[in-house]
Backbone bond lengths (Angstrom), bond angles and torsions (degrees), N, CA, C in turn:
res aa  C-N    CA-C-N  psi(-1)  N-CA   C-N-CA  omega(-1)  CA-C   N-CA-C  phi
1 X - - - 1.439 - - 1.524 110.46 -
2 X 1.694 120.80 -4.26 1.030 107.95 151.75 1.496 153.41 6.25
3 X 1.663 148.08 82.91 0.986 120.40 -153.91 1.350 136.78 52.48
4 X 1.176 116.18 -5.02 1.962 123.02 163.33 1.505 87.92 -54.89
5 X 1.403 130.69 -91.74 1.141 146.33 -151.83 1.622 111.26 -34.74
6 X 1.358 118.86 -42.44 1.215 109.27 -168.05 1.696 84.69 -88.12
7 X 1.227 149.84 -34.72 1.186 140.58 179.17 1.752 105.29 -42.84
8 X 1.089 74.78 -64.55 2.207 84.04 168.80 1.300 129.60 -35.74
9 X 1.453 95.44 -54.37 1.608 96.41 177.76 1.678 87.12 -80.53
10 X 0.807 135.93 -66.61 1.667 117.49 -152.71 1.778 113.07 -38.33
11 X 1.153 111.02 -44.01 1.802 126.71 171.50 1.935 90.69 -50.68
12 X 1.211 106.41 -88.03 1.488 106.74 -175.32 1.682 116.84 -22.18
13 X 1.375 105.76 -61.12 1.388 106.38 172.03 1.554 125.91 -64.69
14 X 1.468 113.68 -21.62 1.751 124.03 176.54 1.925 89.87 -59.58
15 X 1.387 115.89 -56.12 1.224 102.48 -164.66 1.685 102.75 -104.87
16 X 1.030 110.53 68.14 1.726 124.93 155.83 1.722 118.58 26.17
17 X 1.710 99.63 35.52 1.272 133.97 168.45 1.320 112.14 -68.57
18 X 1.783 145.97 129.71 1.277 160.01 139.46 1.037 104.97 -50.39
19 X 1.511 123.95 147.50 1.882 120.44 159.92 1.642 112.71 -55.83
20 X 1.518 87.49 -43.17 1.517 104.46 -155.75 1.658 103.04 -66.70
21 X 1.524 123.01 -28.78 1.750 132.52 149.22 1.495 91.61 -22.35
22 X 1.722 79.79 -90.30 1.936 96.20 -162.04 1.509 118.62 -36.82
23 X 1.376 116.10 -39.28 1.372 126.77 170.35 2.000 116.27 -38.80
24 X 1.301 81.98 -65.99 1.758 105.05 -175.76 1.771 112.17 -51.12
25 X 1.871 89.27 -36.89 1.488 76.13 -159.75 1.750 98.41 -100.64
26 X 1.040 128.01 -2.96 1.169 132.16 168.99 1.519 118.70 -82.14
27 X 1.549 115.27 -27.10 1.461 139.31 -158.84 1.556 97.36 42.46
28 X 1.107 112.40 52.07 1.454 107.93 150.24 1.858 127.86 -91.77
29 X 1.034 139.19 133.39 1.622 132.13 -166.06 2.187 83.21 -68.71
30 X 1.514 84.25 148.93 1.595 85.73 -150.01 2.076 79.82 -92.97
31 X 0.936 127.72 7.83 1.553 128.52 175.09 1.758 101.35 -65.83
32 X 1.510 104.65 -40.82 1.442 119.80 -156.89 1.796 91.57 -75.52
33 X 1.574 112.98 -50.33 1.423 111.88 -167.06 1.908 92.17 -66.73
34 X 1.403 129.14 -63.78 1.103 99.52 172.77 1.345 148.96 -46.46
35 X 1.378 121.85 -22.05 1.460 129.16 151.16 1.611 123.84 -42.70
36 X 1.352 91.22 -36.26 1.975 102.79 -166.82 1.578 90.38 -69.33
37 X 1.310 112.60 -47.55 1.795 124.20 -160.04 1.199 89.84 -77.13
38 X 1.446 135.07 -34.24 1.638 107.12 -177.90 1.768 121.87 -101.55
39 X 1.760 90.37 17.11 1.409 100.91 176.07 1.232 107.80 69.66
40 X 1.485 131.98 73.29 1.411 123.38 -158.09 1.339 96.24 -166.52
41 X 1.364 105.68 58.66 2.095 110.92 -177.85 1.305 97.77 -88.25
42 X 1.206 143.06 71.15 1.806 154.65 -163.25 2.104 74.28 -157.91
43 X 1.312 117.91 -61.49 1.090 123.92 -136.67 1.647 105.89 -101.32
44 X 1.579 107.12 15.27 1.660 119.06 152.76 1.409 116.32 -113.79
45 X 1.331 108.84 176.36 1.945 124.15 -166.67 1.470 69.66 -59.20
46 X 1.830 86.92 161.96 1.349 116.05 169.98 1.762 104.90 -70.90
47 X 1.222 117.55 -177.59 1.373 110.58 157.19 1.597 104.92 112.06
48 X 1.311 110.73 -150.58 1.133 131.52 172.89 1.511 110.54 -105.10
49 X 1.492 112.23 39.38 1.267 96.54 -165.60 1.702 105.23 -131.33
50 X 1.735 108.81 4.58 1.110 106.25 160.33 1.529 113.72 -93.94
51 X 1.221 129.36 -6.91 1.981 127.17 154.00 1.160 110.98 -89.29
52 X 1.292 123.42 9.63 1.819 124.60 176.64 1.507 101.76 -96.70
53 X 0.864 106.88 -36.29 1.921 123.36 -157.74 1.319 94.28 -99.91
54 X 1.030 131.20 -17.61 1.506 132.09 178.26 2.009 114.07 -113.78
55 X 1.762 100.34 -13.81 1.168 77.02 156.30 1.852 127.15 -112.24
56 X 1.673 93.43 14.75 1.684 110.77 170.99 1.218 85.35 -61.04
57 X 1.447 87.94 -77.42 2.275 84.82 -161.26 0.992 129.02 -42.44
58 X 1.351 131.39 -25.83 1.865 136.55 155.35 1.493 110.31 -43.59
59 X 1.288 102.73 -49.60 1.580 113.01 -159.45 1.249 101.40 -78.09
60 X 1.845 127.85 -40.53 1.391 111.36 171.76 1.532 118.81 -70.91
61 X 1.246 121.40 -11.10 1.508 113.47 -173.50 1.921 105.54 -107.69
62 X 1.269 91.43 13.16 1.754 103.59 172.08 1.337 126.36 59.60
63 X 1.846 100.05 28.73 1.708 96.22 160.88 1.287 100.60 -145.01
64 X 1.261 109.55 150.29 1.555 132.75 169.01 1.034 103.49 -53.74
65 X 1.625 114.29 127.23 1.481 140.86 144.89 1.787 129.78 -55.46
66 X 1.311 130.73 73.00 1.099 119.63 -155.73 1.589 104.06 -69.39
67 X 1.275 100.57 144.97 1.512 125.60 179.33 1.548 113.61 77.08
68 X 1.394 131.24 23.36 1.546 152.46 155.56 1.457 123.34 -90.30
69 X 1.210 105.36 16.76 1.581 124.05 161.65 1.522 118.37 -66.36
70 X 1.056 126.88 134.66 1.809 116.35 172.70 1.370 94.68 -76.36
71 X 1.597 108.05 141.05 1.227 110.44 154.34 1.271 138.39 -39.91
72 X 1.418 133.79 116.53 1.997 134.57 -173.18 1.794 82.31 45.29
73 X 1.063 107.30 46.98 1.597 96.00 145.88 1.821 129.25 58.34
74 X 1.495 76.17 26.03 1.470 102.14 -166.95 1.573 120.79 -126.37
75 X 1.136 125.21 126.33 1.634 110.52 -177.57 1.540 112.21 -82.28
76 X 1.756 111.22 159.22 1.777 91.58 177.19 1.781 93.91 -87.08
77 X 1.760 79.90 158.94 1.550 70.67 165.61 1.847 92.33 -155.75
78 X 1.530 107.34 155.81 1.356 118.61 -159.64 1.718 108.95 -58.36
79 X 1.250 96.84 155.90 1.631 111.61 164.32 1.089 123.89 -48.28
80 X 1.558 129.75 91.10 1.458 146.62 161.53 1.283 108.99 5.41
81 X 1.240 134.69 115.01 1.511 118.17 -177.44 1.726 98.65 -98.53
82 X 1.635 105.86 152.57 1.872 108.90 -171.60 1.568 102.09 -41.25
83 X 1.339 91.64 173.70 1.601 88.10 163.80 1.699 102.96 -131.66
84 X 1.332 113.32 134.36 1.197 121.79 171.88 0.904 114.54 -84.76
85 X 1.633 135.92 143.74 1.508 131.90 163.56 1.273 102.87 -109.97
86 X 1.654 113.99 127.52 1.510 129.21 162.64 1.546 113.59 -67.82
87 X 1.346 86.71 136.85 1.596 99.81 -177.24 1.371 117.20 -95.14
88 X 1.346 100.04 127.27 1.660 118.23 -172.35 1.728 110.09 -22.89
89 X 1.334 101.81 146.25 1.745 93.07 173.69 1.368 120.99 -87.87
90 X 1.302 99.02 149.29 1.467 95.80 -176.75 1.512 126.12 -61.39
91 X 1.084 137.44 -178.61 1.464 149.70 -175.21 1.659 94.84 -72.68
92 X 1.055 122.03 -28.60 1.614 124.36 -166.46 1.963 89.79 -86.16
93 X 0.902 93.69 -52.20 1.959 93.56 -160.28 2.127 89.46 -65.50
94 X 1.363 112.32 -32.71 1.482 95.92 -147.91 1.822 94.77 -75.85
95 X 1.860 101.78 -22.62 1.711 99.86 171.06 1.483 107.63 -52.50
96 X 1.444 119.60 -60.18 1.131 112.45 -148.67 1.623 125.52 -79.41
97 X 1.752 95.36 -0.35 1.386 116.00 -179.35 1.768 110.72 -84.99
98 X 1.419 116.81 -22.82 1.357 127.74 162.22 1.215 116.62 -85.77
99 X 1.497 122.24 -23.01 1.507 117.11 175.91 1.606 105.96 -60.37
100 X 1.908 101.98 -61.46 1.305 111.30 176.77 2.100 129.50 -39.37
101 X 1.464 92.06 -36.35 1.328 116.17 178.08 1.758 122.12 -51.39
102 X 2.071 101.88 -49.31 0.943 151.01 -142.65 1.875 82.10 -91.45
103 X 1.319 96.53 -84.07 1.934 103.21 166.32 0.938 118.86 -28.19
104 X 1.667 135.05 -54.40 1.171 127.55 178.71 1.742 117.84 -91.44
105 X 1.194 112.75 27.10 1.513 123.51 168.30 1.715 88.06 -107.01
106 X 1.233 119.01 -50.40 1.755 104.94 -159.33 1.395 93.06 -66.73
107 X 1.566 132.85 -47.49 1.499 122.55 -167.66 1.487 125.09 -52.18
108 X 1.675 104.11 -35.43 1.732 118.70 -177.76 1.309 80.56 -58.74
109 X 2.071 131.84 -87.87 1.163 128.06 -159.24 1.490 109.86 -29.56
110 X 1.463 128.98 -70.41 1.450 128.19 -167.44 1.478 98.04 -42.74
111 X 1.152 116.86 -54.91 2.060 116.50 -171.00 1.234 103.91 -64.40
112 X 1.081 131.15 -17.11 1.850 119.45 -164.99 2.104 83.96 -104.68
113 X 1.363 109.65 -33.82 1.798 95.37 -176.42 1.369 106.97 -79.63
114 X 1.093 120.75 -21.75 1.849 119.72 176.51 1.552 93.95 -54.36
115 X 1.718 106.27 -70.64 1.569 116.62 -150.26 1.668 99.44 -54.55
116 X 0.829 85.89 -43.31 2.229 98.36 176.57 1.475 104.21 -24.16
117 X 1.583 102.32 -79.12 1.826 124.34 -175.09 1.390 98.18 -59.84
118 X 1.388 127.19 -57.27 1.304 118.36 -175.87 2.050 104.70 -44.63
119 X 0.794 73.99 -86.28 2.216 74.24 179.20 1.228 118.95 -46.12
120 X 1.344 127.70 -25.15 1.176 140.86 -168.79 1.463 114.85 -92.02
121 X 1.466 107.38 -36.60 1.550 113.51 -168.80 1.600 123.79 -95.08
């Protein structure tokens, strides 16, 4: 990413562009677009998100970023984390999840028969 950044800002500044523009209209945090312009990819999210953020800003100022391609056309993306399966609830939780259910069916009724008489009466 060498020198991209100041290429970037120089385009931005050819057409009498603010960061804080580019910021807004990209919704990128405009710390990150200044990082790109001072060549400072230490100083974005980890990830894939210093060639993401650097190839928005190419793309809004309408030139290709060379070498901001995903690899085979593919983005990285993190290590699958396991998957746990939750275990069914017990007979105790599934009562008390209809009791709770049950309570907040009688309260709507009581609030909808108040408001009734109130307007009504």
């Amino acid at each position: 990413m060498t020198g991209v950044g100041r290429q970037l800002r120089s385009i931005r500044e050819q057409r009498g562009q603010g960061l804080a523009e580019v910021a807004d209209a990209l919704r990128i945090n405009i710390q990150y677009l200044e990082a790109i312009e001072n060549d400072l990819p230490g100083e974005l999210p980890p990830g894939p998100f210093a060639r993401l953020y650097t190839q928005a800003y190419g793309e809004y100022l309408g030139v290709t970023v060379p070498g901001m391609e995903p690899p085979n056309g593919r983005l990285e993306t993190p290590e699958t984390l396991p998957v746990v399966p939750h275990p069914p609830p017990s007979a105790e939780e599934t009562r008390q999840r209809r009791m709770v259910v049950r309570i907040g069916i009688l309260m709507l009724a009581v609030t909808v028969a108040v408001l009734v008489v109130r307007t009504c009466g």
